[in-house]
C-alpha positions in Angstrom: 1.8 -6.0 11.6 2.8 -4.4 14.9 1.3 -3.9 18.2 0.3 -0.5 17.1 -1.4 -1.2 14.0 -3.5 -4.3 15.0 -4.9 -2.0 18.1 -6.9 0.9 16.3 -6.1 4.6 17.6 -9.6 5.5 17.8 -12.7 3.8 19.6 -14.7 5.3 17.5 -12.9 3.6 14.0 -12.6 0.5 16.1 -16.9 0.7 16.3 -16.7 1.4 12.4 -15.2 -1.8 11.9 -17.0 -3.6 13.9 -20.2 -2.8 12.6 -19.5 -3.4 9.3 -20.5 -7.0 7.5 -17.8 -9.3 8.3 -16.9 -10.1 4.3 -16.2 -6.4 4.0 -14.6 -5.9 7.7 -11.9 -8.6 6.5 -11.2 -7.1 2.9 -10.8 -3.6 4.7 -8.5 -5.1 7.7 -6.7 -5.7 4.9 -6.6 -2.5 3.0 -5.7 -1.1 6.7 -2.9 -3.4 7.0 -1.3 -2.4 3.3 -1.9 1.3 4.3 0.5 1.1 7.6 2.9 -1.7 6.0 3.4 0.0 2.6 3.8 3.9 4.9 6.4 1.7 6.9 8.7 1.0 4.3 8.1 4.2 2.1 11.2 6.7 2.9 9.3 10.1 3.7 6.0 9.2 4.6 6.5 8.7 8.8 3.6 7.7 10.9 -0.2 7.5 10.0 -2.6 9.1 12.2 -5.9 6.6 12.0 -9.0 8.9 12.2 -12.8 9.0 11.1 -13.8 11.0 7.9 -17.4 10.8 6.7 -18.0 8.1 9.1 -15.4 6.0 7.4 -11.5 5.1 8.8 -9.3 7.5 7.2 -5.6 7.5 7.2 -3.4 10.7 7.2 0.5 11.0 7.2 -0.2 14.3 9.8 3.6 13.7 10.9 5.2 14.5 7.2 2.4 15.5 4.8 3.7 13.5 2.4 0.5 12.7 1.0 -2.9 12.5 0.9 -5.9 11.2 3.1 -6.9 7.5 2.1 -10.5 6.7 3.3 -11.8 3.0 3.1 -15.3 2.1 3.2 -17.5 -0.3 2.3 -20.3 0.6 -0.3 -24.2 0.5 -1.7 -24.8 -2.3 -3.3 -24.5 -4.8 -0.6 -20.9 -7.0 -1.7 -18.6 -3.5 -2.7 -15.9 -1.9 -1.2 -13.7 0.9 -2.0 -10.5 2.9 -1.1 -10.5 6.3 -1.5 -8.7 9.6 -1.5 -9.1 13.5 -2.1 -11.5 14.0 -5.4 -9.1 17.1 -6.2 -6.0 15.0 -5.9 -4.9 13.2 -9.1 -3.9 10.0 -7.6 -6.5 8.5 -9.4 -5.5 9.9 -13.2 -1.7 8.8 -12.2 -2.6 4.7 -11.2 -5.3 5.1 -14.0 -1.8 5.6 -16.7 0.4 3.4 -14.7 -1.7 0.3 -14.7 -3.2 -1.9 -17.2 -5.9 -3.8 -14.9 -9.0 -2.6 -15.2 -10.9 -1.5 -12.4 -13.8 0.3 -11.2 -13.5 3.6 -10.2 -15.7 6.2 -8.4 -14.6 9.0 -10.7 -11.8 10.6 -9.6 -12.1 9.7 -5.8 -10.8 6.2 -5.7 -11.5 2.2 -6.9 -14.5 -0.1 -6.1 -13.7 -3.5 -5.1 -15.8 -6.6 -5.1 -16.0 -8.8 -2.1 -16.0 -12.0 -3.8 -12.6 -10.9 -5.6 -8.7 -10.9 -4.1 -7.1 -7.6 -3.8 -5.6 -7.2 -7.1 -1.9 -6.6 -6.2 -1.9 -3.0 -8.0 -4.0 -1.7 -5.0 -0.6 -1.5 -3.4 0.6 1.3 -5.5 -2.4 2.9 -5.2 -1.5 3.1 -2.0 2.0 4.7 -2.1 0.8 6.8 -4.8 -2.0 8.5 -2.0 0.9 8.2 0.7 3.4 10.2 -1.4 1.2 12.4 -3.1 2.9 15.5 -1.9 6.3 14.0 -1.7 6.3 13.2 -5.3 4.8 16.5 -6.6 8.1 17.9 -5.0 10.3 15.6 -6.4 8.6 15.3 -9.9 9.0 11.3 -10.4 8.1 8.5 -8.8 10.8 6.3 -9.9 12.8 8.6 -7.2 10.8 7.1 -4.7 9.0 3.8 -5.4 10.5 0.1 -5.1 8.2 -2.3 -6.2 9.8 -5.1 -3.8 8.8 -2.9 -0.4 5.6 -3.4 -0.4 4.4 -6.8 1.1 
């Protein structure tokens, strides 16, 4: 992680993290970390712009549009996390057919995580599905685009 992404770009995400529960704070320091890493090695995706979105830290690819927001947060009950993106997006159909883990989702928003669990590794294309979200609806396949080996 760079310079750039340890630092956030926003005070006010910075206080976000800060105030949440430590357990949770590290699991979504994580998710953050994923975000910018997998964004950095994805052709098309360019910078992400760090931001606050219904008082949770939100990622954008402003620079490119290649995709769509990703919100973390942590959750009610007390011990849940999740990752999120746009409810009309269908990011969550497309890892939904693409994986055979089972997780818990919040309908069609995103997955809920458990503290006391690792992030399973198919988070990561979770990930680069919400990053290229536009991207691939132009170019019709993800195989055009994804390399499993990228991400970290």
């Amino acid at each position: 992680m760079n310079k750039n992404q340890m630092n956030h770009q926003s005070k006010k995400v910075a206080a976000v993290f800060e105030k949440t529960p430590p357990a949770i704070r590290k699991r979504l320091l994580v998710l953050r970390k994923l975000i910018f890493d997998i964004a950095s090695k994805t052709p098309g995706v360019g910078s992400i712009e760090e931001t606050l979105k219904w008082d949770s830290p939100s990622y954008l690819t402003s620079e490119t549009q290649s995709g769509t927001t990703i919100r973390i947060s942590a959750l009610s009950p007390k011990g849940k996390y999740g990752i999120f993106v746009h409810c009309q997006s269908n990011v969550v159909k497309q890892f939904k057919q693409r994986v055979d883990t089972t997780f818990e989702y919040d309908s069609t928003r995103g997955l809920v995580l458990d503290v006391n669990d690792d992030i399973p590794p198919e988070v990561k294309h979770f990930i680069y599905l919400a990053l290229t979200y536009h991207l691939r609806k132009k170019k019709r396949s993800v195989k055009q685009v994804w390399v499993p080996e990228w991400v970290c």
